[in-house]
Residue frames as qw, qx, qy, qz and C-alpha x, y, z in Angstrom:
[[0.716, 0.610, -0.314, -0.131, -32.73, -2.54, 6.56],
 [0.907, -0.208, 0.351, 0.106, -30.37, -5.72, 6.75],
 [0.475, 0.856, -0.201, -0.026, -26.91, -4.99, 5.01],
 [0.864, -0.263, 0.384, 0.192, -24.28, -7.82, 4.92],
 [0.112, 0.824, -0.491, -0.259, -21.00, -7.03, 3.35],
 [0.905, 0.379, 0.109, 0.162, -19.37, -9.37, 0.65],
 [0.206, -0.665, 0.651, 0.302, -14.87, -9.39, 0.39],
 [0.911, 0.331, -0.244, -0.021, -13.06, -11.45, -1.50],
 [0.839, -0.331, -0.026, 0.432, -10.13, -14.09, 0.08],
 [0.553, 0.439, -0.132, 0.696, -7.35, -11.01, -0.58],
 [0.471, -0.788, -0.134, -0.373, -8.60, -9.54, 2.70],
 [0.501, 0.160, -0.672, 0.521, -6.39, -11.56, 5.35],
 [0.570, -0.468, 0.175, -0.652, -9.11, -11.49, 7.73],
 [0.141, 0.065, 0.936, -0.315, -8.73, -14.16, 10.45],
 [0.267, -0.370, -0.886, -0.075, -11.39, -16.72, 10.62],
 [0.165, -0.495, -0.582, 0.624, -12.55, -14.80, 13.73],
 [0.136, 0.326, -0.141, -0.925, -13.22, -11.34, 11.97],
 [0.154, 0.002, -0.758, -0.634, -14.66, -13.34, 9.25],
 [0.412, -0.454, -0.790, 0.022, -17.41, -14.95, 11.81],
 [0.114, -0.377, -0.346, 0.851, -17.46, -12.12, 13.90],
 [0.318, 0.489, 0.369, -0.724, -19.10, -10.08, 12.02],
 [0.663, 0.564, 0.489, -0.062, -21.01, -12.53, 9.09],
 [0.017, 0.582, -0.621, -0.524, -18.14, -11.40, 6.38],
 [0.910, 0.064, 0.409, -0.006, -18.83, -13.19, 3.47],
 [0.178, -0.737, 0.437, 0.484, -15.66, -14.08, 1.40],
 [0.915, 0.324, 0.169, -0.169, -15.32, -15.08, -1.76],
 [0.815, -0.239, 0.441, 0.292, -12.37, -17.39, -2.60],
 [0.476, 0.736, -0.404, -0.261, -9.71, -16.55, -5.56],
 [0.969, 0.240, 0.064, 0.012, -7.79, -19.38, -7.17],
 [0.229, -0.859, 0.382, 0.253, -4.35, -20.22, -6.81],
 [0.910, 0.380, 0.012, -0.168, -2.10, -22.45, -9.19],
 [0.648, -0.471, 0.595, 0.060, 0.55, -24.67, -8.83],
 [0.097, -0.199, 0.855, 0.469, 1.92, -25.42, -12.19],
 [0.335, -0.159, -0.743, -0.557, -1.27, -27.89, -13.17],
 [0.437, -0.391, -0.788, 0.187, -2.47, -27.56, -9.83],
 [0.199, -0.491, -0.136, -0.837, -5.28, -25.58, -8.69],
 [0.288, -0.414, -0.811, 0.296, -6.39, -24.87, -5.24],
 [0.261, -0.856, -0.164, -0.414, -9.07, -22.19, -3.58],
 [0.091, 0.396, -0.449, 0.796, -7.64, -19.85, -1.64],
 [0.428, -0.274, 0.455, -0.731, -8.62, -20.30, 2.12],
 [0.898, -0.169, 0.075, -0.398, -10.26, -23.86, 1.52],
 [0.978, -0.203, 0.042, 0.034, -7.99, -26.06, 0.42],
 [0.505, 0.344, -0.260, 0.748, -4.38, -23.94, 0.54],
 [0.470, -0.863, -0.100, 0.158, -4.28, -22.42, 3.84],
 [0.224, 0.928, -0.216, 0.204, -1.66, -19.71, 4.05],
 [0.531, -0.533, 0.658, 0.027, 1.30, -21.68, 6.18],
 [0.770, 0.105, 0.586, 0.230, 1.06, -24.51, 3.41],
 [0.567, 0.823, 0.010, 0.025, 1.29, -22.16, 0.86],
 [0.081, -0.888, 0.453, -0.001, 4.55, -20.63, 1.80],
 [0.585, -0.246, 0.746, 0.202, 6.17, -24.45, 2.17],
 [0.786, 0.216, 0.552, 0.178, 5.02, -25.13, -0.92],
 [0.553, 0.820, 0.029, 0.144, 6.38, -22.03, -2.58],
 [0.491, -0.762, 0.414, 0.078, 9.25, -22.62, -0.99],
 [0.535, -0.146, 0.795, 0.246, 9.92, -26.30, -2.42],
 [0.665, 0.544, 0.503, 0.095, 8.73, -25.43, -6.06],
 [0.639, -0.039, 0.474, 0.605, 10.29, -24.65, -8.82],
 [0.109, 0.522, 0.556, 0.637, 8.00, -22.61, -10.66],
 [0.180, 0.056, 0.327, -0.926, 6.13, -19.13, -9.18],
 [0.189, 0.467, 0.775, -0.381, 2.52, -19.59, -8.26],
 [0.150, -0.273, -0.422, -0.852, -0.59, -17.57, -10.54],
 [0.154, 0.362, 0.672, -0.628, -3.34, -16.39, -9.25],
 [0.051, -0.331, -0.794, -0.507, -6.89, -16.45, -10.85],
 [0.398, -0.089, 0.121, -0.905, -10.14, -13.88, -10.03],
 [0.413, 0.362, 0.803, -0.231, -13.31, -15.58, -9.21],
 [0.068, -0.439, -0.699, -0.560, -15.87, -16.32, -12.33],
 [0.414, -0.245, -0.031, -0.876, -18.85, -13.56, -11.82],
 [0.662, -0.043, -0.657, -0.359, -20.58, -16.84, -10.59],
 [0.499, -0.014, -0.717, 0.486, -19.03, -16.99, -7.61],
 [0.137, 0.061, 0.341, -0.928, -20.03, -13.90, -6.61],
 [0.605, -0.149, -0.273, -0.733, -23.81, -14.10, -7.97],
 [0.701, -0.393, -0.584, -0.116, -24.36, -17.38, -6.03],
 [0.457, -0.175, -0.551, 0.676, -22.84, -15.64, -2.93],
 [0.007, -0.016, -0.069, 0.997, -25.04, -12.70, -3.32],
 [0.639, -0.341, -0.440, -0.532, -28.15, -14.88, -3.82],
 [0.634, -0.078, -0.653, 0.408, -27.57, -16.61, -0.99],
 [0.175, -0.103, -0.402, 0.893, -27.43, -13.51, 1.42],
 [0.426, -0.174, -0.265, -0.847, -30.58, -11.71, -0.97],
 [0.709, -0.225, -0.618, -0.253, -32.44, -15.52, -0.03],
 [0.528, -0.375, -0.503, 0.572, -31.10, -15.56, 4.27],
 [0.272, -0.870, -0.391, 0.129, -33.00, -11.62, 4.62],
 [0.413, -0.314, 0.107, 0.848, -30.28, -9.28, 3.58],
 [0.342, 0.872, 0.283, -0.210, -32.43, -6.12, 1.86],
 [0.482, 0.836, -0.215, 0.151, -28.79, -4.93, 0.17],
 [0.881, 0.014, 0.026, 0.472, -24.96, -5.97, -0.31],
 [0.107, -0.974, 0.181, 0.085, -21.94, -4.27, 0.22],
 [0.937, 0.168, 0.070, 0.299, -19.18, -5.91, -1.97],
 [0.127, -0.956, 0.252, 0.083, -15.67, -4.50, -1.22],
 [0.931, 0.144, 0.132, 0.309, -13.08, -6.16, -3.21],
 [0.530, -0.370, 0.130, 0.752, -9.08, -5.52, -3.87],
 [0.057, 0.604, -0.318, -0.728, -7.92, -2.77, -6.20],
 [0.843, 0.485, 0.220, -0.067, -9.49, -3.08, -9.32],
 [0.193, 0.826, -0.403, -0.345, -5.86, -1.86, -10.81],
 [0.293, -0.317, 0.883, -0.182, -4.39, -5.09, -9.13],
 [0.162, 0.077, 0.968, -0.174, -7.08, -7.43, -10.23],
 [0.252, -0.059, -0.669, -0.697, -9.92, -8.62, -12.21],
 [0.150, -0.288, -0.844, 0.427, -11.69, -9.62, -8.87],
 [0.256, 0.536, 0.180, -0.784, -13.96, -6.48, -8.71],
 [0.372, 0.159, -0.558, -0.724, -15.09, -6.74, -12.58],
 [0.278, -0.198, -0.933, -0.110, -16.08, -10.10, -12.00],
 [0.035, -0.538, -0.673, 0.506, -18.73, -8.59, -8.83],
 [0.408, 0.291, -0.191, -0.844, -20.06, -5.81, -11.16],
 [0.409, 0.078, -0.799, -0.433, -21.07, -8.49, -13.27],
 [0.272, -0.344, -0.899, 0.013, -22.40, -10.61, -11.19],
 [0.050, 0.397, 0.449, -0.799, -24.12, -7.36, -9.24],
 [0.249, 0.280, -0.223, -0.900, -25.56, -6.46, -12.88],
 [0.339, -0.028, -0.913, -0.226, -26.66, -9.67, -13.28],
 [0.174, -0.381, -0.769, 0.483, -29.07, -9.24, -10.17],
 [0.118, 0.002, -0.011, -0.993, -30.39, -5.59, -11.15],
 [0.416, -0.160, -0.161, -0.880, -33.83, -5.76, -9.79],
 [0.759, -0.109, -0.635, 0.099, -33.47, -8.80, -7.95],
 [0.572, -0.715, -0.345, 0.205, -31.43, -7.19, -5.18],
 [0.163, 0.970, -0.124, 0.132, -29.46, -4.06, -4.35],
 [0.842, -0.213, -0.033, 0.494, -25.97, -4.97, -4.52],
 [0.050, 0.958, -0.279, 0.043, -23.10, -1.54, -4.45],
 [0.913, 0.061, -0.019, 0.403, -19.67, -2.77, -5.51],
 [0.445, -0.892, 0.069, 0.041, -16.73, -1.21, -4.03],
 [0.857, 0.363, -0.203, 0.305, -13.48, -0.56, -4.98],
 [0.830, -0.433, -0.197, 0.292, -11.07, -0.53, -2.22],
 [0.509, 0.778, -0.271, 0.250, -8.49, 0.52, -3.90],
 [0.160, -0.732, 0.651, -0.119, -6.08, -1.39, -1.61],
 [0.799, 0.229, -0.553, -0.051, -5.08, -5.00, -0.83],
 [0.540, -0.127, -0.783, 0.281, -4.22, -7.64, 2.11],
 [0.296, -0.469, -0.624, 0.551, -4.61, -5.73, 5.96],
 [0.197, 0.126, -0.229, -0.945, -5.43, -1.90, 3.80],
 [0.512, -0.231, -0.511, -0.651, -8.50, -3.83, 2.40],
 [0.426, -0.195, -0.792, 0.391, -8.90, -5.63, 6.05],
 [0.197, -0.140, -0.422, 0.874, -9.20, -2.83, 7.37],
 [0.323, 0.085, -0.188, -0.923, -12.00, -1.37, 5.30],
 [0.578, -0.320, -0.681, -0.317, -14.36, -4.67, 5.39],
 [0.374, -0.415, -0.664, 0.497, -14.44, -4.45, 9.04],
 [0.179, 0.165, 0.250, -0.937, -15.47, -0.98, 9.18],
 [0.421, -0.069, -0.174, -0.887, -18.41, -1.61, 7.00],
 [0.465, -0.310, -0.827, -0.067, -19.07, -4.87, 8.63],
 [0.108, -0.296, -0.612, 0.725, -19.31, -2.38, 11.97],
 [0.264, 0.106, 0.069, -0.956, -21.61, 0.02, 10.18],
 [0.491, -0.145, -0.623, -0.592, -23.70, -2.54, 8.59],
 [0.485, -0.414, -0.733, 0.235, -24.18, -3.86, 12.37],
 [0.229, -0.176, -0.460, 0.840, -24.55, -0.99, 13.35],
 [0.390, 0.685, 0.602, -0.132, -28.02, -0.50, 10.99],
 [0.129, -0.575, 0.304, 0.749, -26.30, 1.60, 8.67],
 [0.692, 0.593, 0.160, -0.380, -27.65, 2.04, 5.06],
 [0.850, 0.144, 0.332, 0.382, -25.68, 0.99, 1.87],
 [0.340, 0.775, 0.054, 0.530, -25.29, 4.43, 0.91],
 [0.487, -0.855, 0.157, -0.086, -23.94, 5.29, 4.09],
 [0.870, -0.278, 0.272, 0.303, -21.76, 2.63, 4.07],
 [0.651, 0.501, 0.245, 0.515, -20.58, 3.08, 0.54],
 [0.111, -0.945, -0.131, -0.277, -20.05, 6.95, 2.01],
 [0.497, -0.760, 0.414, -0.065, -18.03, 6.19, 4.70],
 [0.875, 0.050, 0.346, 0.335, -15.81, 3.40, 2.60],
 [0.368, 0.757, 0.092, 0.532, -15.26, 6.88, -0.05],
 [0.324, -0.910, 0.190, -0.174, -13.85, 8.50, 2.98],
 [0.855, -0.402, 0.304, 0.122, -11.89, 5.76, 4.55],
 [0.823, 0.410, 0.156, 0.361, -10.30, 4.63, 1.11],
 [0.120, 0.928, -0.160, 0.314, -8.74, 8.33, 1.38],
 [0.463, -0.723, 0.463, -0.221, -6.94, 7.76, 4.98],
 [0.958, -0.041, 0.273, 0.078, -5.57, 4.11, 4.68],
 [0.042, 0.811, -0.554, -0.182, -2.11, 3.96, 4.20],
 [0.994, 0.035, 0.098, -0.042, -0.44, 1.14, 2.71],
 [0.225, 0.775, -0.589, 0.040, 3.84, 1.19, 2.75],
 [0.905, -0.274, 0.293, 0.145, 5.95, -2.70, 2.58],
 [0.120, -0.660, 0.726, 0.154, 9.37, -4.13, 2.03],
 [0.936, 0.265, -0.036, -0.228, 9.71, -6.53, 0.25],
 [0.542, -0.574, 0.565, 0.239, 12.88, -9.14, 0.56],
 [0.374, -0.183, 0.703, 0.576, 12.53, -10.00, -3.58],
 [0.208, 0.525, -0.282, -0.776, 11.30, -8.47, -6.52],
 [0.067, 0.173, -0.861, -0.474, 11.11, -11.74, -8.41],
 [0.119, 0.430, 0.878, 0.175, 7.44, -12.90, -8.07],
 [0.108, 0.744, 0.283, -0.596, 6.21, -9.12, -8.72],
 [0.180, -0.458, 0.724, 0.484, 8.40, -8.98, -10.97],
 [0.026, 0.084, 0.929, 0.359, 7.34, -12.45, -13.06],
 [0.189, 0.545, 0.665, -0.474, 3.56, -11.72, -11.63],
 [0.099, 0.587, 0.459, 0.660, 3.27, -8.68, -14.19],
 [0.353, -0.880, -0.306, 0.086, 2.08, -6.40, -10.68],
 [0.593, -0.110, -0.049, 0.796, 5.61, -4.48, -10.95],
 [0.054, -0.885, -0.455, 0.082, 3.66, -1.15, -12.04],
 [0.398, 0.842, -0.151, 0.332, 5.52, 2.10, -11.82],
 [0.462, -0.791, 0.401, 0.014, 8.08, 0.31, -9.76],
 [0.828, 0.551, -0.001, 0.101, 9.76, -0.40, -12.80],
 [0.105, -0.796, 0.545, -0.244, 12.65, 1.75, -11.66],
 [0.569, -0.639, 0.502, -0.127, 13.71, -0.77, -9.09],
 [0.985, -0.048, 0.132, 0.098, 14.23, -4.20, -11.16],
 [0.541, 0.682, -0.319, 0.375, 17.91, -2.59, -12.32],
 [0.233, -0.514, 0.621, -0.544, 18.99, -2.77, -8.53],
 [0.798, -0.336, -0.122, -0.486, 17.05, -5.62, -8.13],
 [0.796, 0.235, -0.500, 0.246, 19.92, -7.69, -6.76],
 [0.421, 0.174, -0.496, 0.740, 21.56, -5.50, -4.66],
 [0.195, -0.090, 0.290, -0.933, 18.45, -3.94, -2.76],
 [0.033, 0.295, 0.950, -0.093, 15.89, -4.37, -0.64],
 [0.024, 0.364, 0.323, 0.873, 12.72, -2.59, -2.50],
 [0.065, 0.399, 0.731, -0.550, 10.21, -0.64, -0.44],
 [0.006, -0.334, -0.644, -0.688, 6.95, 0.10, -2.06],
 [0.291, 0.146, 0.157, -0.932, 3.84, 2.58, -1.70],
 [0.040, 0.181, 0.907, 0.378, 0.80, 0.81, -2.12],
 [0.048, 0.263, 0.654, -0.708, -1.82, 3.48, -1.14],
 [0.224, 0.377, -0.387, -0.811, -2.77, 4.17, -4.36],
 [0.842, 0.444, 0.265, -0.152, -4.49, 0.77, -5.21],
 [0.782, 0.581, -0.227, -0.001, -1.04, 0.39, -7.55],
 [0.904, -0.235, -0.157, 0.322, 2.36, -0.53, -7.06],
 [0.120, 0.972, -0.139, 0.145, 4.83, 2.40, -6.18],
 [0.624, 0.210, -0.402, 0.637, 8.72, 2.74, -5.83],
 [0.389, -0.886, -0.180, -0.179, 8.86, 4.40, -2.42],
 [0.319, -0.835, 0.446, 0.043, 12.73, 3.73, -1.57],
 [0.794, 0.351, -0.490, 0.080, 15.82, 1.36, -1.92],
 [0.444, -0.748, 0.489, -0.064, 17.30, 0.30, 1.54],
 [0.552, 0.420, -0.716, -0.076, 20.66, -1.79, 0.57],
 [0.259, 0.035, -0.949, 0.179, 19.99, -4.29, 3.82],
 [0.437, -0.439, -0.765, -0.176, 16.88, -6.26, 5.22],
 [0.467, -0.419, -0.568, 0.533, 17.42, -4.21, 8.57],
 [0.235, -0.203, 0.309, 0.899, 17.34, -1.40, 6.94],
 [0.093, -0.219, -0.852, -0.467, 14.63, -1.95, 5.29],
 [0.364, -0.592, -0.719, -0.023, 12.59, -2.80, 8.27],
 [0.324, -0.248, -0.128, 0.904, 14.07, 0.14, 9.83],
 [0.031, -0.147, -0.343, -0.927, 12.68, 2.42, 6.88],
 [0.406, -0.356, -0.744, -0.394, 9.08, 0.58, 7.04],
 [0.528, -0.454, -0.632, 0.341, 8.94, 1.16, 10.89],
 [0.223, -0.315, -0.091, 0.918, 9.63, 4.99, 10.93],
 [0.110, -0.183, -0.468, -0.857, 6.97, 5.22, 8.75],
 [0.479, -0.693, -0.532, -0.089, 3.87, 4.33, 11.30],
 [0.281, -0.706, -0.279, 0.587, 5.61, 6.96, 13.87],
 [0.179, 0.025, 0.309, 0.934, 6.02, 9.61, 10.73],
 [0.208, -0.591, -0.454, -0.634, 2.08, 9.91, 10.41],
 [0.319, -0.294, 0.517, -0.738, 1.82, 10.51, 14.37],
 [0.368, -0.073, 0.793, -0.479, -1.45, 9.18, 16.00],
 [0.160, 0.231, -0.832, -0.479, -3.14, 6.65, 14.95],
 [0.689, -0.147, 0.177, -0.687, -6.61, 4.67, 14.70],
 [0.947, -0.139, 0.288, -0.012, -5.53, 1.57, 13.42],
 [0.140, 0.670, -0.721, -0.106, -2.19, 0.33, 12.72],
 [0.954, 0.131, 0.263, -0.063, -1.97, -3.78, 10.97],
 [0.194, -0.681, 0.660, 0.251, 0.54, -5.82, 10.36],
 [0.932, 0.325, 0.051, -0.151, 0.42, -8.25, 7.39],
 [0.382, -0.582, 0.672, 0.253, 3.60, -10.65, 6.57],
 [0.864, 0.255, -0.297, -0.318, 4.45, -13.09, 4.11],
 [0.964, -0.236, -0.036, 0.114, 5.98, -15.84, 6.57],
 [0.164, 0.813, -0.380, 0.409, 8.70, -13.60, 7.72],
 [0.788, -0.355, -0.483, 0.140, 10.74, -15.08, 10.11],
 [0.470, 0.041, -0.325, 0.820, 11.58, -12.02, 11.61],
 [0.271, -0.531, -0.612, -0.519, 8.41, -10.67, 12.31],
 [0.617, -0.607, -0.427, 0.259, 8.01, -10.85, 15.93],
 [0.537, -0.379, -0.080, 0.750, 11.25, -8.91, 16.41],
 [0.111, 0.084, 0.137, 0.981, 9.87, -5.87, 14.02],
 [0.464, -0.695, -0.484, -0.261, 6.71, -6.07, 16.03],
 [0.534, -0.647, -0.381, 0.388, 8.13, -5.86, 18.77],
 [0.530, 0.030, 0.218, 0.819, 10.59, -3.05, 17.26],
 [0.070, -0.702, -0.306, -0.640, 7.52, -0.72, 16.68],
 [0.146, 0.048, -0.489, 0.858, 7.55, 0.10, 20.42],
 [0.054, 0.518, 0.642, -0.563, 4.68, 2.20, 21.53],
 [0.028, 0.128, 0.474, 0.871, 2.99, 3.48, 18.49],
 [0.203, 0.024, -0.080, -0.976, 0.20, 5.45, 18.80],
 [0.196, -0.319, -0.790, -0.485, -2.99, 3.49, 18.01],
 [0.519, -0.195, 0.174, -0.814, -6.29, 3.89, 19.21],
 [0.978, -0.068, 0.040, -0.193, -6.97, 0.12, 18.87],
 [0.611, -0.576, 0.473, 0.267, -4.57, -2.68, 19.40],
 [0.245, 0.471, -0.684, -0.500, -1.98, -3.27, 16.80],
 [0.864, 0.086, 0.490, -0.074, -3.17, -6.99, 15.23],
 [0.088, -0.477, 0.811, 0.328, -0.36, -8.79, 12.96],
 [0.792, 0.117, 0.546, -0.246, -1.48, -11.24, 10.52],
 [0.592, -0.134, 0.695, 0.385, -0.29, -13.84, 8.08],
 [0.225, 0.434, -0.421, -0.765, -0.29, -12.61, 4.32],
 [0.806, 0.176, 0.491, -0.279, -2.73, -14.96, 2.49],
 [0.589, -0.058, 0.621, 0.513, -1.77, -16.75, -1.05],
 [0.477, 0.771, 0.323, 0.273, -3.34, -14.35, -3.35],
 [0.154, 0.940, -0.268, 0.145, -1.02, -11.31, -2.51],
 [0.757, -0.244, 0.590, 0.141, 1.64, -14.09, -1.08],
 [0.845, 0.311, 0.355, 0.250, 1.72, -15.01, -4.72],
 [0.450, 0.815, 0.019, 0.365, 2.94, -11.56, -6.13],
 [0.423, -0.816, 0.356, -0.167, 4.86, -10.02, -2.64],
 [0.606, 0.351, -0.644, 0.309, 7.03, -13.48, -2.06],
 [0.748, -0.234, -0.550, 0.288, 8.21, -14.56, 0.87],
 [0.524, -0.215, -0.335, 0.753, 9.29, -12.68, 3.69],
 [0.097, -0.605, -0.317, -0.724, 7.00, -9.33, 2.53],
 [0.262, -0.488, -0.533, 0.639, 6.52, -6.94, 5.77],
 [0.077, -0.505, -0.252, -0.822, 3.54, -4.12, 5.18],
 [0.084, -0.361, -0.641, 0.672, 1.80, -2.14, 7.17],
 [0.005, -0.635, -0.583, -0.507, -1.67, -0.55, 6.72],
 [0.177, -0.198, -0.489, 0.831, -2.32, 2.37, 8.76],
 [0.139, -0.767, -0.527, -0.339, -5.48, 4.78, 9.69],
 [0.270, 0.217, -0.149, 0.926, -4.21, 7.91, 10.40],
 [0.143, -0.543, -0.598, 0.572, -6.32, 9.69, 13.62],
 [0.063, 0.751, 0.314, 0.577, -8.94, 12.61, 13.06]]
């Protein structure tokens, strides 16, 4: 059986991962005032950030139309795939997942598609398309897969800092880190996102601090299997990479640019980490 996994552009898989192992992603929509671009084709994640830099207004982000997905799932059904594995952000977070039911119900006897909810978001969902791109190469079934994604979803940790409050905030994604927008001035908020929602997880009153808090949390769970870094054009990145020291992993750490669809709600400067806590 021939089982090719289906994301959507809130992954923050590198290009490589993506081609590695035959990932297909479908694009969400970002907006610029009157100006709409697809995530990952024509707004690459370095131009975002300049351009939410120099604009006045906060970006919006838009789910793909069921369409997207259904012509990305023919496609695969029509190139010799026997069943799909569609693993999209939190449905809490996002309208992205409805839209692939749909277009999966739309197919019902056509081909077996199994939609997946993640229940996480940027290097947390990263993490989980690559495993089932490994099992699906590895000749794994869809129910297997879908098995071992219901496991995984469990262990994935998701804990960031954030350096403002305002495009979560304006975004509507603020959740039951309502608490924090009364401090929102004077603190920098750190948030639980393992749930698939947004959580208040601390208040540290400086950025160093912060990163401080966010680091002590990958050596609090001990050893690790995979430990990812995901920014939103931090320029201080490097130095709280390097700052993690020797942490635990079983694979190497890998660091990678936030993309504009969680970019749009996180802001600027956003440092998270996803983790996979060792059996």
């Amino acid at each position: 059986m021939t089982v090719r996994i289906v994301t959507d552009s809130s992954c923050d898989l590198s290009a490589d991962d993506i081609e590695r192992h035959r990932i297909t992603v479908v694009p969400l929509t970002i907006r610029f005032g009157d100006r709409e671009f697809v995530d990952g084709r024509d707004l690459p994640a370095e131009r975002f950030y300049e351009m939410m830099a120099n604009s006045d207004r906060l970006p919006s982000t838009a789910a793909p139309a069921p369409g997207a997905f259904e012509t990305a799932f023919r496609e695969l059904a029509a190139g010799g795939a026997d069943a799909i594995v569609c693993v999209n952000l939190s449905f809490a977070l996002s309208a992205t997942g409805e839209s692939a039911q749909a277009a999966a119900r739309s197919l019902t006897g056509e081909v077996d598609v199994r939609v997946v909810d993640s229940g996480k978001v940027s290097a947390g969902l990263g993490l989980m398309v690559k495993a089932a791109a490994t099992a699906a190469e590895g000749g794994h079934s869809a129910t297997e897969i879908e098995t071992q994604l219901a496991e995984l979803k469990d262990r994935v940790l998701i804990y960031g800092v954030l350096d403002t409050l305002e495009n979560l905030k304006k975004g509507g994604r603020i959740g039951a880190a309502q608490a924090l927008l009364g401090s929102a001035l004077s603190i920098k908020p750190c948030l639980d996102l393992t749930s698939g929602t947004v959580q208040e997880a601390g208040k540290q009153r400086t950025r160093g601090k912060a990163r401080a808090w966010l680091a002590k949390k990958a050596t609090e769970v001990g050893e690790l299997e995979h430990l990812a870094v995901a920014h939103g054009a931090a320029d201080d990145i490097d130095s709280f990479v390097a700052g993690l020291g020797d942490t635990p992993a079983r694979h190497p750490t890998t660091v990678t640019l936030i993309g504009p669809v969680v970019g749009t709600h996180a802001g600027p400067g956003v440092i998270a980490l996803a983790m996979v806590p060792a059996t």
